[in-house]
N, C-alpha and C positions, 0 to 999 in steps of 0.2 A: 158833843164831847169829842176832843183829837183821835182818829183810827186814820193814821196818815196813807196804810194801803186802799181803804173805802173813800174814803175822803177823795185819793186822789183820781181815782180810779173809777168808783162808783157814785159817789155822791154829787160830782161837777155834774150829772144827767140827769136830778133826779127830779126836775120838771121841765125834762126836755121831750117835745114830741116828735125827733126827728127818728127815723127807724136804723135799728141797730140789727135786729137779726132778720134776713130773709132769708121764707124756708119753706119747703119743697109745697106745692099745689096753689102755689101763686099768693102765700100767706106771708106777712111779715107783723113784727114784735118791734114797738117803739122802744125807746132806752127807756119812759117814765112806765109802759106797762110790761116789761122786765124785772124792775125796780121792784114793784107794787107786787108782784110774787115774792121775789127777795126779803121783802120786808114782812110779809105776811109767815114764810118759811122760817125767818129767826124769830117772829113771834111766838111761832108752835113751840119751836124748839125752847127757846127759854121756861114756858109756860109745861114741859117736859120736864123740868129741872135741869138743864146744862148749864154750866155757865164757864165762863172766860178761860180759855186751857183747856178744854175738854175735848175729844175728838171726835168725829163724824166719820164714820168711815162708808165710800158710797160705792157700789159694783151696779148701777145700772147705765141704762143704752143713752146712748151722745141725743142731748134733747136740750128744748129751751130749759124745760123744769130743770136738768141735773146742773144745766151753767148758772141756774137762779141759786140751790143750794150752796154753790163757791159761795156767789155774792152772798146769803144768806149767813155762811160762818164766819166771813169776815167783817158783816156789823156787828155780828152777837159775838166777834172775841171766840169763838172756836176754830179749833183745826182743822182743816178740808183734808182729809185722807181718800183721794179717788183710789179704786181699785181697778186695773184689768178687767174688763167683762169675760174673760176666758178662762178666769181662774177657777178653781176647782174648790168645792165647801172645803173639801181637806185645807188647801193654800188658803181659802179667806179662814178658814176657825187661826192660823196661827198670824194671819196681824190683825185679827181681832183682839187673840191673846196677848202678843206684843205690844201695841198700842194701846189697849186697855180702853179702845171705844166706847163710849155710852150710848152711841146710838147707831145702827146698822141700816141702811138702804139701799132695799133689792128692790128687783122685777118680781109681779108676783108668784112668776111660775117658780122663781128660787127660794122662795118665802119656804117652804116647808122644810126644805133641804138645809136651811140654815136657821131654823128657828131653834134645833134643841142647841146649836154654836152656840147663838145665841143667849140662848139662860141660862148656860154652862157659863158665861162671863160675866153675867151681869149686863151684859148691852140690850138694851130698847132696838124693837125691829119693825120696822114699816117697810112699804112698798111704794116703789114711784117707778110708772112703767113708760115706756117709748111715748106714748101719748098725751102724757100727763096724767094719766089716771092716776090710783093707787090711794092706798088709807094715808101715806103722806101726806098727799094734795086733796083730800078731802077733809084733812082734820083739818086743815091749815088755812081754807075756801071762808072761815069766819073770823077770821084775823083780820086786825085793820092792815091796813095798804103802807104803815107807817109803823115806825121801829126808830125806839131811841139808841143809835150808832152805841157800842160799849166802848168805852173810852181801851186803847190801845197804844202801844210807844214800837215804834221802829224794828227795836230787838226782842219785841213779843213774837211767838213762833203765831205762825200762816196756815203751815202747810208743813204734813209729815209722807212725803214721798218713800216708799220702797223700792231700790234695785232690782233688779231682774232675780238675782240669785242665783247665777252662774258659777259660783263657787261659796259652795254652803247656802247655810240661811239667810234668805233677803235681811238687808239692813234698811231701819226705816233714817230717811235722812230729815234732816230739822231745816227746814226755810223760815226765816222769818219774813215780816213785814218789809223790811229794808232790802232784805235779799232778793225779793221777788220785783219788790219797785223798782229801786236801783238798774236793774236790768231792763226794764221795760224802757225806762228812761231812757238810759243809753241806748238800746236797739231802736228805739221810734226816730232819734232823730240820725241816729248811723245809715239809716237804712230811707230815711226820709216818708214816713209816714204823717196823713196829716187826713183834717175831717172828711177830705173828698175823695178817699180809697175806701174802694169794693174789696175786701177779701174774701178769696175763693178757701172757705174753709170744709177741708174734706177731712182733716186729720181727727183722731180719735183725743177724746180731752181728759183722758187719765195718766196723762204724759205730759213732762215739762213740754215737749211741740209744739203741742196743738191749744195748750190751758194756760201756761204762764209766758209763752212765746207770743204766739197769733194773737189770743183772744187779750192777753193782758193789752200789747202794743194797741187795738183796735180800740178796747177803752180809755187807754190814758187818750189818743189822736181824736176819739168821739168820731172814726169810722163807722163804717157797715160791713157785716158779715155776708155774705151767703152762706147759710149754716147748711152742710148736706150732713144726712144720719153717717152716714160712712164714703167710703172711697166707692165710684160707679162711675167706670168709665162715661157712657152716655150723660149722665150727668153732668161730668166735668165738661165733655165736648158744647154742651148745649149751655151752660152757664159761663164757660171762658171769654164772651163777646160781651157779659155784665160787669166783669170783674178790671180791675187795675193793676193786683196782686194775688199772688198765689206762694202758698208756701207748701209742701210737699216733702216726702221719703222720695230716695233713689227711684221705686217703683212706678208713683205715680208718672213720671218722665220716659220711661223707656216703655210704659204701655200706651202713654200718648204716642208717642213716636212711632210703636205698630199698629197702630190705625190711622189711614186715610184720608179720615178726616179732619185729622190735625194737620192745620196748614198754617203759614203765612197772615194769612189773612184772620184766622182766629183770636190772633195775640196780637191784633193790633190795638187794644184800650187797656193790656198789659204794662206797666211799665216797670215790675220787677218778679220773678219770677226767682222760689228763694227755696234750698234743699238742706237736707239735714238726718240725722237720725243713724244715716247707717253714711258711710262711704261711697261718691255719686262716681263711675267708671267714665273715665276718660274720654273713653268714646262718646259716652252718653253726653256730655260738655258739645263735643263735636257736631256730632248728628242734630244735636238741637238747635245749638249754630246755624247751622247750616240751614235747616228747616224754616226757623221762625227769624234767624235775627238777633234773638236774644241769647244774651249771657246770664247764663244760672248761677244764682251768689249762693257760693257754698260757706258755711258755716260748723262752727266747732263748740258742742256744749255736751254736758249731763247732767243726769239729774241732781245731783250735788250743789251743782255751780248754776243752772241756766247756762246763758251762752258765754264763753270765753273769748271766740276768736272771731272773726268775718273779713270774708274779703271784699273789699272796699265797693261800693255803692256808685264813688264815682273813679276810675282808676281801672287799673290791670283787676281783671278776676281768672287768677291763674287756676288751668284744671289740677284735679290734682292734690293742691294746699284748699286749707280751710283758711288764708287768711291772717291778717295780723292779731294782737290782739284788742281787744275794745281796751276804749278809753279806761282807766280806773282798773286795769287788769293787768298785774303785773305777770309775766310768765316766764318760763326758766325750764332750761331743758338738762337735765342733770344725770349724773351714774346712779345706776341704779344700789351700786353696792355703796358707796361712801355719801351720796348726795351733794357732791360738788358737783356747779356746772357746768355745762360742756361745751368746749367752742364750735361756731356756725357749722354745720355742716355734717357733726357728730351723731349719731344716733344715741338717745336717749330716753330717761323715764317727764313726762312733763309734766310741772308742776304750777300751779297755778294760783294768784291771790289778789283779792281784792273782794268790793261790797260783796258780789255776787255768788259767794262762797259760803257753803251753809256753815250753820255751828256744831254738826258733830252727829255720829249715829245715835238713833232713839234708845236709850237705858244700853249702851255698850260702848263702855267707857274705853278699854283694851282697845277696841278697835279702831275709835275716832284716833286716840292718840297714834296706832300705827300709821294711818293717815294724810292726821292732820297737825301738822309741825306748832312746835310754840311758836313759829313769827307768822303765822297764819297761813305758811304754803300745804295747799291741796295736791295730795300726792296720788295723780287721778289714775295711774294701772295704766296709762298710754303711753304707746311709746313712739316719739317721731323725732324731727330734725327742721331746723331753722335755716334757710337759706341765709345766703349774703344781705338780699336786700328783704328779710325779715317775715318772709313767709313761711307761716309752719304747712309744715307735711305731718300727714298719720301716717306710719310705720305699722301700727297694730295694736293690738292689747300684750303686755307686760305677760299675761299666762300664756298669750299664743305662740311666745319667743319658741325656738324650733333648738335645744342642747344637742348637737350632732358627733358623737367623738370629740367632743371638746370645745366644737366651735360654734358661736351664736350663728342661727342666722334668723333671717325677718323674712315672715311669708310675704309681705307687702313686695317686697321685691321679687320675688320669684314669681305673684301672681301677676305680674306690670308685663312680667316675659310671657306669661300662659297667654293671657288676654292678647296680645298680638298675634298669637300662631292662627293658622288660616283654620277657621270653620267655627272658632271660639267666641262663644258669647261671652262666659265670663268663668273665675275660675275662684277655687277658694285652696290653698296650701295649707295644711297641717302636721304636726309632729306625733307619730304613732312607734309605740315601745318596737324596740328589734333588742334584738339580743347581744350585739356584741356592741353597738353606739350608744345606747341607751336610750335614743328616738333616732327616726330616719325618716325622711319628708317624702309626704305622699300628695299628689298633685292630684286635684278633683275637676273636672272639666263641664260646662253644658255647654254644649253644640249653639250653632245658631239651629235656626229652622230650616228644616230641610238640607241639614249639612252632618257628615261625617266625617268628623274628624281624626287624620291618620295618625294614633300616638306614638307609634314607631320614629315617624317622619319627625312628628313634635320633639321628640325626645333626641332626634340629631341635629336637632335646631336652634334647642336653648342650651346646647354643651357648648355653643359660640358665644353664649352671651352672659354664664352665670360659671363660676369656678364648679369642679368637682364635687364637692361637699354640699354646694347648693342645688346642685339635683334633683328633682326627684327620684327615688328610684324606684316609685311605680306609679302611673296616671291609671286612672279610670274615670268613667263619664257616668254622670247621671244624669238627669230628667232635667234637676232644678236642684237648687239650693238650698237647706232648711233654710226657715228667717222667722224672727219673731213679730211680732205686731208691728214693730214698726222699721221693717224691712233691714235688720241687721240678721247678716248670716252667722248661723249658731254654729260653733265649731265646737264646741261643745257636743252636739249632737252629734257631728261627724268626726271628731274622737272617738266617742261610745260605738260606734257604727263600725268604723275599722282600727278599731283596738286590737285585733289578733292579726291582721296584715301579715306581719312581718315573723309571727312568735308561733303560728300555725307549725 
């Protein structure tokens, strides 16, 4: 029966013996006995009572078994809700309650901590733990190896992703089939993926990254993975000389770069090398340069959308921009007050449209429409500018805009001036209450190693390069920068932190 994401995605493997995942102790997983879990996993499930529409929601650790349950809900017509492994019973009971899950899979040391969640909702809970163990993968061990596909259509929902919830209650967002393909399409061949790439995948798979990025692209191309459980330097270093590709956060790149034994010669069976998630520094483009040779193709997505933008494969990959946009992706840099848009060069809110655009938040109707416009533009909370020859820049997030006595300004720019002063690794600008501007920019520094840096000195330094108002008018230095899982610094946190600055 037609499930055009299975079909395309998972079904073209499913008597192929060539191997798909290779994974840590010298072990590797062909596509047919991947498969053959898969099929056995929507047989449970079905034989569970779930059927077509219904959600899965999963919070355990990065394994063959948890990338078999994706492939699992999307023959049986269910929705794959990965969770954070960090989250807290508290944060998993409310998108269990929001989502209205029917069936819940943890590790089983969480099992007990989410069982009363659990039958407080109605959702079914099993266990699937790093290994494969667990009452999941035991019930599921006398299932046949085969599973009749549930017939599916394009604009059937896939996949119920949540936001981070950096301002209020995470939103669950709706992907469908088409949304999820669509993108994978376009990225495999933008990006020139094809059967004979190794990906180094170190990324966690409860994120568009590392789940509908990496691993979608690798099965539509019928690649290989190196699946590691998580990021490990040594790992990366000793697997880099298997691989072809490597996709990555900012972090993974600036820890190779302080170690050693990242050389030259490592990345020579490399042929792209590909970041995302948070904003990759300037430098970091540089130093790696310099280092290996290669140029890191930075890209621009969320979880809403998958990816909107990339910069070019084969062409300029300027530091800095994310990029034009994909094929089939229409973009628009607009005001944020009226929503007209804005000529090149303008700083704006960006908006974004095309297949790769989900359909709207889960049961929060008020909100998708704030959004999501009736011609279909996604009004994603960023805010940047379009060069002449059509390179977007991020500017920042929309909440992080900095009201100073009246006048906007963008941390982006004032941290491009931080990051150059001598002894600075990297820096993060915020807007914290004062009393007589309403905020007033507070400039946060981490040293390099083994550096002190003079903020007096800094502070007479960037009054040459940023007007009065963009100021800050007080630096301090900390250690490191909060950041979430997938290496985006939380300003969020460092509002809460120095929120009395200025009002003491």
């Amino acid at each position: 029966m037609p499930n055009p994401l299975y079909d395309t995605l998972f079904g073209q493997h499913r008597a192929s013996d060539a191997v798909f995942l290779h994974l840590p102790g010298g072990l590797s997983l062909t596509y047919e006995a991947f498969l053959d879990i898969g099929a056995q996993y929507a047989g449970l499930m079905a034989d569970m009572g779930l059927t077509a529409g219904d959600r899965v929601a999963v919070q355990t650790a990065k394994s063959p078994e948890t990338l078999a349950v994706y492939a699992a809900c999307v023959q049986a017509g269910l929705v794959f809700l990965p969770l954070n492994t960090a989250y807290t019973p508290d944060e998993v009971a409310y998108f269990v309650e929001n989502s209205g899950a029917r069936l819940v899979l943890v590790e089983c040391s969480k099992r007990n901590a989410l069982a009363a969640i659990t039958e407080r909702y109605g959702a079914k809970l099993e266990t699937l733990n790093a290994d494969g163990s667990g009452s999941f993968a035991d019930n599921a061990a006398p299932y046949l190896k085969s599973f009749e596909t549930v017939s599916r259509t394009g604009s059937d929902l896939a996949a119920l992703l949540y936001t981070s919830g950096t301002t209020g209650r995470s939103k669950g967002a709706m992907l469908t089939q088409s949304n999820l393909l669509s993108n994978a399409q376009v990225l495999q061949k933008e990006w020139r993926f094809t059967s004979q790439d190794v990906l180094l995948h170190a990324l966690p798979i409860f994120h568009t990254h590392g789940l509908f990025v990496a691993t979608n692209i690798t099965l539509l191309c019928g690649g290989q993975m190196i699946f590691l459980p998580k990021f490990d330097l040594d790992q990366l270093i000793t697997q880099l000389p298997n691989a072809t590709t490597m996709m990555g956060v900012p972090t993974f790149y600036t820890r190779l770069l302080g170690d050693a034994r990242f050389t030259k010669n490592l990345t020579t069976h490399i042929r792209l090398f590909v970041s995302g998630s948070a904003p990759l520094l300037a430098e970091t483009h540089i130093q790696f340069e310099e280092r290996t040779g290669h140029r890191i193709l930075e890209r621009y997505g969320m979880t809403e959308t998958n990816m909107n933008t990339s910069n070019p494969y084969a062409g300029e990959r300027r530091a800095g921009t994310v990029g034009f946009p994909l094929p089939g992706v229409d973009l628009k840099i607009t005001d944020p007050k009226t929503g007209k848009s804005l000529p090149n060069g303008d700083i704006g809110q960006i908006e974004v449209r095309g297949p790769n655009v989900f359909q709207g938040y889960w049961q929060m109707p008020d909100k998708t429409a704030e959004e999501l416009r009736a011609d279909g533009f996604f009004i994603t909370g960023d805010l940047g500018t379009m060069d002449e020859d059509g390179y977007l820049t991020i500017v920042g997030r929309n909440k992080d805009l900095i009201i100073s006595g009246g006048y906007n300004i963008y941390p982006k720019e004032i941290e491009l001036v931080l990051d150059e002063q001598d002894g600075v690794l990297e820096s993060a600008v915020i807007g914290v209450p004062h009393p007589d501007f309403g905020e007033s920019v507070l400039g946060i520094i981490v040293a390099m190693p083994d550096r002190q840096p003079d903020l007096n000195a800094i502070a007479a330094e960037i009054g040459s390069s940023l007007a009065r108002f963009k100021q800050p008018q007080r630096l301090v230095i900390l250690p490191e920068l909060p950041r979430n899982t997938m290496g985006k610094v939380q300003k969020k946190a460092l509002r809460e932190q120095f929120a009395d600055t200025f009002t003491k």
